[in-house]
Each structure stands twice: as C-alpha cells, then as structure tokens.
N, C-alpha and C positions, 0 to 999 in steps of 0.2 A: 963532664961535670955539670950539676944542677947552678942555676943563675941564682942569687939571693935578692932575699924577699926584705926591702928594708921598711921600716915604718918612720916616718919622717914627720915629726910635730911642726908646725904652721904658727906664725901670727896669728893669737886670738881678737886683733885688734889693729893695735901700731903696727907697718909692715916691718918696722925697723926689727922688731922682736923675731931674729931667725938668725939661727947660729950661719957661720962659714962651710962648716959642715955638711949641716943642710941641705944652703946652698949649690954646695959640690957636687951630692946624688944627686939632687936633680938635675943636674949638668947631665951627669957621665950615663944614669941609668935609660935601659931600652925602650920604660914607658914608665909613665905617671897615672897611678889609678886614683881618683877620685872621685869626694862624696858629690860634687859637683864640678864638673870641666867648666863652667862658664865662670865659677869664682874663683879657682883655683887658678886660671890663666890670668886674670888680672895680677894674681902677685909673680905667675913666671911672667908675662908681660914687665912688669916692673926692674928684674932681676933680668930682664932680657935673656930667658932662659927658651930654650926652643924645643923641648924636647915632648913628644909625640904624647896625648892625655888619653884617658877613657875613662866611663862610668863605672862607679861601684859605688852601689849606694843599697840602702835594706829593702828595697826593692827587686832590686836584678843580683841581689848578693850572692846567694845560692849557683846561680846558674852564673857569673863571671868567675867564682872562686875558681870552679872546674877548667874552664878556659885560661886564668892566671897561671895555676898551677900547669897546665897542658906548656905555658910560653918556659915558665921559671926551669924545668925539665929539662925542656931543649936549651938550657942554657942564657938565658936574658936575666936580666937584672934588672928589677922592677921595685918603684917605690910606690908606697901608699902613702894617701895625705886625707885628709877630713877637712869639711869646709874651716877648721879653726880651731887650733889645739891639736893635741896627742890623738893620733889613729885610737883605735877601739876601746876609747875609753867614752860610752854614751855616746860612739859613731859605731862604722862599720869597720872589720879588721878581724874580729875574734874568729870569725870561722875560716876565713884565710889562712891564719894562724897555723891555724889546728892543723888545717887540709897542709902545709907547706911543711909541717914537724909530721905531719905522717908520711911522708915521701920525700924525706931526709934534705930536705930543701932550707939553706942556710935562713935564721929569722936575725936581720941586723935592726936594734932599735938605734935610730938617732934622736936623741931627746930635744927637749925644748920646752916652750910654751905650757901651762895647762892651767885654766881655766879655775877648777878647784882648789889647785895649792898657788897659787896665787892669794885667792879670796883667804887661803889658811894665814896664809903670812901676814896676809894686813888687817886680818878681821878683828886678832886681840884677843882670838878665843883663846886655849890650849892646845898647842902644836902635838904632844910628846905622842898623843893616841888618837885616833881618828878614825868616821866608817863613812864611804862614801857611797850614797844610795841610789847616786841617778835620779832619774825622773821617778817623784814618787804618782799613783795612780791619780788617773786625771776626774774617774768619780769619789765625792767624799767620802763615803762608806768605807769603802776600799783602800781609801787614803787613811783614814783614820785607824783602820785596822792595821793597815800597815807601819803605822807609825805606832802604835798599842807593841807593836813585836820591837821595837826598837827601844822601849823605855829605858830598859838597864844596858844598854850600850857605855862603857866606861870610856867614851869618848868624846870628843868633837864628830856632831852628827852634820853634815853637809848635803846638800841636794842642789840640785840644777833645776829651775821650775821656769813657766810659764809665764809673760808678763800677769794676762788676765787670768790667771790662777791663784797667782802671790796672795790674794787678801786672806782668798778661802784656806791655802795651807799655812798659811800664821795662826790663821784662827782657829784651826783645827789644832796645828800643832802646841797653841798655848792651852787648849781644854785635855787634851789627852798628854800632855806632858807635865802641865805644870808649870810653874811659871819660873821662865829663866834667860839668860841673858841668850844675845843671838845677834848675828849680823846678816843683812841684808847688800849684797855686792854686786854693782846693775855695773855692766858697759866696762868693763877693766881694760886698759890699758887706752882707752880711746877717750875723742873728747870728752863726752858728758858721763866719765867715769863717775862712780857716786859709789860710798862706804857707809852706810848707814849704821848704826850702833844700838841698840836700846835693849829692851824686854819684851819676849813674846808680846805681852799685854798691848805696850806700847808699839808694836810697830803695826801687829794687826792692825791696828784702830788708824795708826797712820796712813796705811797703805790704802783703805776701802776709799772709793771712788779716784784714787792716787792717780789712775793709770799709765804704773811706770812701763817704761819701753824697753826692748832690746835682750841683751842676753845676761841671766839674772841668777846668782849663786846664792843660797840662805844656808848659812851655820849655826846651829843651835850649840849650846854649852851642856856637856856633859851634867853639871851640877844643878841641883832645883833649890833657887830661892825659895819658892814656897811650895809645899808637895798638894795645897788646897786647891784646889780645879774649880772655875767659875761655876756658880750656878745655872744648870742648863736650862733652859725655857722651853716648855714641851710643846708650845703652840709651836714656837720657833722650829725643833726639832719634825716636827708633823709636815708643816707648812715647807721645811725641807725636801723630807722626801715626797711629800706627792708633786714637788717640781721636778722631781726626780723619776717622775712616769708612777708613782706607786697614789693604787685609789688611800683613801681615809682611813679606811680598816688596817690596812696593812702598813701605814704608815704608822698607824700610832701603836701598831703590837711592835714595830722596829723601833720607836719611841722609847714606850716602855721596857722594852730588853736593853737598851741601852741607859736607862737612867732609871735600872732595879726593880722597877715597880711594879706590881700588878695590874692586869689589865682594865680593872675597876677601878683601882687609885687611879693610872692615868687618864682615862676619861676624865676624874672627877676635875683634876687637875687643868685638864684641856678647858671644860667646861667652864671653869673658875677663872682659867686665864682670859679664853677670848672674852670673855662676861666683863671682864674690868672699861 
C-alpha cells in the first residue's frame, strides 16, 4: 500500500496558530518536506517535534516531486508545509499534487492558517464571493493588463504583493479600476499586525514613500464608487516606461495606445506638459 501525502497548513505568524492535528502528522509522518528546513525547524523546534525535513521549494520542485512520489510508493507517509500558511496556495505543492493523484497515492489535507481569508474576514470587504490572484506581475504593464482582465470580477479581489511594490499596485490598481473601497493587510497575526481601510485613491497616496515591511495582503471591493478613472499625465506615462528600458519613441506610441490618442495628439500633449 502507497504512504499518503498530507498537506499541513503552518502558522502564518503567531506559532500558537496550529491545530492538534497538525501537530500530530508531523509527529507520526516519515518526513517533512519543506519550502524551507531552516524555518520550518524552528516551529518543530518549538513543538519539540523531531522528525527528519527536506527541501521542496520552486526551485528543486520538479525534480523532488519525482523522488517524494518514488518514497510515498514504497509506502512512507510524508507531509508538506510552506514557509507560512496552507501548502500550494502561492507556495509549492500543486505538482506534487498532481504527480501523488496520478499514482493513486492518498492526498490528506490538514487545514489551518491562510494568509488571504484571514485578511477576508477582517478586511470588511464582502465575504459571499471572492477571486484570489496571487502575486499579480511584478512589471507595470503587465500588471495593469492584468488587472484590465479582472474588472468585472463579481467579487472581493485579493492579492499577496510585495512590500516595495505596494504603492505602484494601488496606483495602478485605483486608474484601471476605478475608484473603490480596499484593504490593505501587513504582518496578520504577529506583532506589528496593521489593517488598514480606505479608497484606492487614498491609500495609494498613503503608501508612496510608506515603506511598509513584511508580508502584505490588498483586497479591493467588488463595487466602484466611481467608474471616472484619474486623469492620466503623459509626461508621467512616457517617463514610465522608458524607466522601464523603452527609448522615447516607443514609449510614448505605448503612451498613446493606452490613453486613445493619436500619435500626433500625444506628442502635442508631451510637448505641452513638459513645457509648463
């Protein structure tokens, strides 16, 4: 008989946050695969847990799946953990997964901790419906694009982002959304936990030079107070992307396809702005 493969959510924060349960697999199970063994052992450390770790992390994922799966076969009993919160959700796990259901190898989830419906429950947004998008892209274009595909989401839109990313995806996300309410959710359950509240508008502008720390949740609201979108500044827009590697020329025809206009009006516009 094949060994099962259990997924075992973690304190995102306070170690207190971990069920009995838990605790237990990682007592009884053959081996501990994690995103990290050097953070992962300070909470068996803690729990006085002794049982044997390894790496699995997006790295070496590929190539441990095959090996996990080779142990779980011959029968072991192996749990997964992530440096914090629920296995594969915006860690590693999903191909594990997959590879353990194609070789009829039991998937036990033990729940717990997560990171996102945490931030849902305290944020105030609307619980009933919700899309959770992970990390959206870390260049603006491509963020922005991607957040364009999510406008009519009938939900609570959520993301996991970057400290030094935060100003740039509020900012983007209050011009391509629209203006509307949203919560910004730093450090949950630990000391310097912090729930912030306001409007797109308002928290972009709060956050630039903020430089908040640590690990950081934004929920936007399904609903648009206002469907009117800032007026965009093409100098601003230009001066964007050629910090973004792109000469003049080609910044301001990306300028202009994104703010309608012809390539004659925008010039004129450029010309008009840096002139003030």
């Amino acid at each position: 008989m094949p060994g099962t493969l259990y997924l075992v959510a973690t304190p995102i924060g306070n170690l207190s946050d971990i069920t009995h349960r838990a605790l237990q697999v990682l007592r009884d199970v053959y081996l501990i695969a994690c995103e990290d063994t050097r953070h992962t052992q300070k909470l068996l450390n803690h729990y006085g847990i002794n049982t044997k770790t390894i790496s699995y992390h997006e790295h070496n994922e590929q190539q441990r799946a095959a090996q996990l799966i080779d142990q779980l076969k011959q029968g072991s009993n192996i749990a997964v953990v992530s440096d914090a919160g629920t296995p594969a959700i915006s860690d590693p796990g999903f191909r594990l997964v997959r590879a353990a259901i194609e070789n009829d190898v039991p998937v036990v989830p033990v729940p717990g901790p997560s990171a996102l419906i945490s931030a849902l429950i305290a944020g105030g947004l609307p619980t009933d419906e919700f899309f959770f998008g992970g990390f959206l892209p870390a260049r603006s274009n491509a963020r922005r694009a991607r957040l364009a595909k999510l406008q009519s989401v009938p939900g609570t839109l959520i993301f996991y982002e970057a400290p030094h990313r935060l100003a740039a995806t509020l900012k983007d996300a209050y011009e391509i959304l629209g203006e509307r309410d949203a919560v910004v959710a730093r450090e949950l359950t630990k000391i310097h936990e912090e729930i912030r509240r306001g409007r797109l508008s308002q928290l972009s502008t709060y956050y630039v030079g903020e430089g908040p720390r640590g690990e950081i949740v934004v929920l936007i609201d399904r609903n648009i107070i206002s469907a009117a979108k800032p007026q965009l500044n093409i100098a601003a827009l230009v001066d964007q992307f050629e910090q973004e590697g792109m000469d003049q020329r080609a910044a301001l025809k990306k300028a202009a396809r994104e703010l309608g206009l012809s390539r004659a009006e925008a010039y004129r516009k450029l010309v008009s702005e840096r002139g003030r």
